[in-house]
C-alpha positions as a Markdown table, in Angstrom:
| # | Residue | x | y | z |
|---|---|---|---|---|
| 1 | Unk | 101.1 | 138.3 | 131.4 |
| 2 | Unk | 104.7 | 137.3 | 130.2 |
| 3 | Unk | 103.5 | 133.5 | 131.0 |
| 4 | Unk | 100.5 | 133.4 | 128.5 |
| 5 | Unk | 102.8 | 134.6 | 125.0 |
| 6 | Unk | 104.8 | 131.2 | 124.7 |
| 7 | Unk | 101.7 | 128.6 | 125.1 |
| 8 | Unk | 100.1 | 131.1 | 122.0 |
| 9 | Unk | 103.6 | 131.3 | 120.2 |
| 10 | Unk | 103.3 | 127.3 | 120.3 |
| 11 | Unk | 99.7 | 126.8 | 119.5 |
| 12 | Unk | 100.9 | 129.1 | 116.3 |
| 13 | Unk | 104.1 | 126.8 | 115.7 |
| 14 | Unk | 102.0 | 123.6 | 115.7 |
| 15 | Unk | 99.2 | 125.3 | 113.0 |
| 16 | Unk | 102.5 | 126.2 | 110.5 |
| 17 | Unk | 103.8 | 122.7 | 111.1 |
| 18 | Unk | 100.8 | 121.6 | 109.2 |
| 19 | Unk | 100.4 | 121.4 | 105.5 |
| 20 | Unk | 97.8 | 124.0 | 104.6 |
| 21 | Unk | 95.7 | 122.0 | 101.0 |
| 22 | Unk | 92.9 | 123.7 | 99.5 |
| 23 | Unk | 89.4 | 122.2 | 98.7 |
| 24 | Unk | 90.3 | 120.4 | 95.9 |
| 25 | Unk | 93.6 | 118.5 | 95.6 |
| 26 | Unk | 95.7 | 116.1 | 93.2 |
| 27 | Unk | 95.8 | 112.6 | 95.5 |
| 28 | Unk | 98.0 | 109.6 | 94.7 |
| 29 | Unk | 97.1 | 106.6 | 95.2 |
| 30 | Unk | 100.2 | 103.7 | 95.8 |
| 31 | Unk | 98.3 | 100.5 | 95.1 |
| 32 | Unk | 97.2 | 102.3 | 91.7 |
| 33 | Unk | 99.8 | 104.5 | 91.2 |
| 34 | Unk | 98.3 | 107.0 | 90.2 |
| 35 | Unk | 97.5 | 110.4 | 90.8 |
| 36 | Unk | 94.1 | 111.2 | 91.1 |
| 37 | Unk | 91.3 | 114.3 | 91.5 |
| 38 | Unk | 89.9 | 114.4 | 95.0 |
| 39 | Unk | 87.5 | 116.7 | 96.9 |
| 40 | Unk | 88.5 | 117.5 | 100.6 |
| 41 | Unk | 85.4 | 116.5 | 102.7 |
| 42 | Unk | 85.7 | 117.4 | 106.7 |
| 43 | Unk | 82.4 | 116.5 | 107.0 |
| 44 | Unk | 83.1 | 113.1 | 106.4 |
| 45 | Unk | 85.4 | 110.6 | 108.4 |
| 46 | Unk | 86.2 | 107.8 | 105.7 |
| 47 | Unk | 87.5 | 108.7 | 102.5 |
| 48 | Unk | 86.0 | 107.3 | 99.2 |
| 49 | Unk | 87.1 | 106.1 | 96.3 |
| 50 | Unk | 85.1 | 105.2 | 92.7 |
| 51 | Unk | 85.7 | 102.0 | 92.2 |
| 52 | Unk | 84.0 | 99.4 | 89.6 |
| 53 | Unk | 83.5 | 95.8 | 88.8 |
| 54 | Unk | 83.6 | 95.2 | 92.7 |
| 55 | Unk | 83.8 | 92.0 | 93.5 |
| 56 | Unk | 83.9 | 90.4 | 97.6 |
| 57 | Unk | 85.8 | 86.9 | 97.7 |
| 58 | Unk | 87.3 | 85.0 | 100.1 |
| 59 | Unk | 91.4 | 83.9 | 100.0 |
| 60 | Unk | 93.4 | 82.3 | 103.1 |
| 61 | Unk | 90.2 | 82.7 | 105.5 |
| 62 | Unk | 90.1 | 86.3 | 104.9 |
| 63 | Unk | 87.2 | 88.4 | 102.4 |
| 64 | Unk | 89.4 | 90.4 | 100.2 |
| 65 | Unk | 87.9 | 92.5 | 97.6 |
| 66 | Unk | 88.8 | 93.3 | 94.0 |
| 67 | Unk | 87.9 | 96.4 | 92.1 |
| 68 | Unk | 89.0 | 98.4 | 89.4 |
| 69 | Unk | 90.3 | 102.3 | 89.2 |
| 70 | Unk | 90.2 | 104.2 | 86.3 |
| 71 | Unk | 93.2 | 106.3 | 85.7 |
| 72 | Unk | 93.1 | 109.9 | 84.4 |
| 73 | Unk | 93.4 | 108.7 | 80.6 |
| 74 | Unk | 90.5 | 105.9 | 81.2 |
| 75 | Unk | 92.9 | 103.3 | 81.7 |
| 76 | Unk | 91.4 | 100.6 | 83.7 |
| 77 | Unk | 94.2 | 99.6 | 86.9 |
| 78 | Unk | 92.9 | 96.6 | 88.8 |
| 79 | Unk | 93.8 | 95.9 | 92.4 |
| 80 | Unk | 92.6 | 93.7 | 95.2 |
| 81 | Unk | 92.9 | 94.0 | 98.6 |
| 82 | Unk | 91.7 | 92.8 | 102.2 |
| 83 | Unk | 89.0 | 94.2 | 103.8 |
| 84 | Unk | 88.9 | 96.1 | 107.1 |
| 85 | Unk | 85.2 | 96.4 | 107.7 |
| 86 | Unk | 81.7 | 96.8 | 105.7 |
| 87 | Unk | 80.3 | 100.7 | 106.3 |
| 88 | Unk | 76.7 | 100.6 | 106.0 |
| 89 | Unk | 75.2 | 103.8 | 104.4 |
| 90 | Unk | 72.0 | 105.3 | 104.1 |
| 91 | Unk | 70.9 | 106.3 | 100.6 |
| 92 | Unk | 68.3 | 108.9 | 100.1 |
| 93 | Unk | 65.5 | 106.1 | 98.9 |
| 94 | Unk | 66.4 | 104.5 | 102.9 |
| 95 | Unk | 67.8 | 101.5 | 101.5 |
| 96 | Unk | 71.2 | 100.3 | 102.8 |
| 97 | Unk | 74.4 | 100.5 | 101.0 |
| 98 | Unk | 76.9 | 98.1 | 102.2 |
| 99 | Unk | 80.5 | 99.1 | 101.0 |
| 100 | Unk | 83.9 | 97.2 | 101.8 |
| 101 | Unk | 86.7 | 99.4 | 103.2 |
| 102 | Unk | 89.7 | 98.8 | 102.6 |
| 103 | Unk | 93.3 | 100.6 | 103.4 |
| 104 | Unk | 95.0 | 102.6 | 101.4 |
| 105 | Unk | 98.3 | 104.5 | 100.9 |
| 106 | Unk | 97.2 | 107.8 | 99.5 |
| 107 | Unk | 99.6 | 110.9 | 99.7 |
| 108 | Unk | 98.6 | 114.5 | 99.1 |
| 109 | Unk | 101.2 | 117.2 | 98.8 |
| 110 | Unk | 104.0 | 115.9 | 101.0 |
| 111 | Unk | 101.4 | 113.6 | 103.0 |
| 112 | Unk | 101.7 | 109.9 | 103.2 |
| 113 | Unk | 99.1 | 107.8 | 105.0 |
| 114 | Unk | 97.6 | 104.8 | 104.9 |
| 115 | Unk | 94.0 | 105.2 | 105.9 |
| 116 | Unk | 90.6 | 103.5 | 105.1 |
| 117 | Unk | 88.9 | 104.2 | 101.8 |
| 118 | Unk | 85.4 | 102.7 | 101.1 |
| 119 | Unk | 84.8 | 101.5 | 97.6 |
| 120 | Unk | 81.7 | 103.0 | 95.7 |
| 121 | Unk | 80.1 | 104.2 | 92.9 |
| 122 | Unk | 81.4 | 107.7 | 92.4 |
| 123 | Unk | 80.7 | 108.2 | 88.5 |
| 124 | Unk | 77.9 | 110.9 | 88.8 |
| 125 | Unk | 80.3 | 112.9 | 90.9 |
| 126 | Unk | 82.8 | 115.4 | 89.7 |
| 127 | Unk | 85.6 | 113.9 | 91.5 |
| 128 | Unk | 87.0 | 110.2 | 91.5 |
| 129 | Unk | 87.8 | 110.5 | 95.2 |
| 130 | Unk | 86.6 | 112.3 | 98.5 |
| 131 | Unk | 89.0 | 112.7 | 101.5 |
| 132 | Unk | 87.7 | 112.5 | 104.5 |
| 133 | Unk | 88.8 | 113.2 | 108.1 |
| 134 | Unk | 90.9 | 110.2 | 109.2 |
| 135 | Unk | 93.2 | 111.0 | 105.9 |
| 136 | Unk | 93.4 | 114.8 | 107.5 |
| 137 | Unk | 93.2 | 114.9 | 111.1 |
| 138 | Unk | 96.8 | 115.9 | 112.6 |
| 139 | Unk | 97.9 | 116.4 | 109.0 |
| 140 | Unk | 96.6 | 119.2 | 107.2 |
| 141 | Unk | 94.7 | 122.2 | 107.7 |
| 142 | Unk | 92.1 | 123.1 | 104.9 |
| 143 | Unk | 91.7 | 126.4 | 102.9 |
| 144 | Unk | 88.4 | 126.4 | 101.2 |
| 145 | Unk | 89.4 | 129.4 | 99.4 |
| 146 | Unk | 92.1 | 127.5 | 97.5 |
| 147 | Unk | 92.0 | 124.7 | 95.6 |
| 148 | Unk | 94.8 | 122.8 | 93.6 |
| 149 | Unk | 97.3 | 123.9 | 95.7 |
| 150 | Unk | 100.2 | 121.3 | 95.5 |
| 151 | Unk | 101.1 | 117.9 | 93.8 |
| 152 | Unk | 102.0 | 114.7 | 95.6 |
| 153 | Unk | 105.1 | 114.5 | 96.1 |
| 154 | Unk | 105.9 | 112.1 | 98.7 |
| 155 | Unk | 108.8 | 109.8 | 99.4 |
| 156 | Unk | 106.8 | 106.3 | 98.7 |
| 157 | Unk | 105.9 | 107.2 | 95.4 |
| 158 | Unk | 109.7 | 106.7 | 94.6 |
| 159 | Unk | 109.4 | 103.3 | 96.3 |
| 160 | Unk | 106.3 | 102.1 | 94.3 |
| 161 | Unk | 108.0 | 102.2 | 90.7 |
């Protein structure tokens, strides 16, 4: 019986190593720099990301896309970027949407990561970003019953100013 305690004190030990966020959280965003309203989403893998005026173009051989964010005071930040991949979605009507995805470094509470973020239409939803499994996994564990738990406060948010 003595055998079985240490691999459950170390299971414990990894879940505190993670950073417990609630359902809703504050994200920055380095390429905007700024800090952003996001919903926590484990139900989806790839985070999202409200973006307008998206426009696909090509530069060196590549397809890069540019896009606009707004900031929290409506300030429009423009940024461009290469794309990974095109997702496909399915909308309700059972048309296609195709979205580029693109990486980005986002960073909630003491989180960095630079994960892939697909650009849409977001407007008619409360938050300006959804967060999605690849951001989480092997970072954070969610509490639905919180929300707003932390701001970012990473180390490359230093860097980007």
């Amino acid at each position: 019986m003595g055998s079985v305690w240490p691999l459950v004190a170390s299971a414990v030990e990894g879940v505190e190593a993670k950073t417990t966020i609630g359902r809703t959280e504050k994200v920055w965003i380095k390429e905007a720099n700024a800090i952003l309203e996001a919903k926590i989403d484990t139900g989806t893998l790839t985070s999202s990301l409200n973006a307008r005026d998206v426009e696909v173009f090509t530069k060196k051989d590549k397809v890069w896309v540019r896009f606009v964010v707004d900031s929290p005071d409506g300030k429009p930040i423009k940024i461009e970027r290469s794309v990974v991949r095109f997702a496909r979605f399915k909308k309700q009507n059972h048309d296609v949407d195709r979205r580029p995805v693109v990486e980005l470094g986002l960073c909630i509470s003491h989180v960095y990561r630079i994960t892939e973020v697909n650009l849409t239409d977001r407007q008619r939803f409360t938050y300006p970003v959804l967060i999605g499994r690849r951001f989480l996994s092997g970072n954070v564990v969610v509490d639905t019953d919180k929300k707003d738990t932390s701001t970012p406060q990473c180390r490359e948010m230093s860097k980007n100013n």
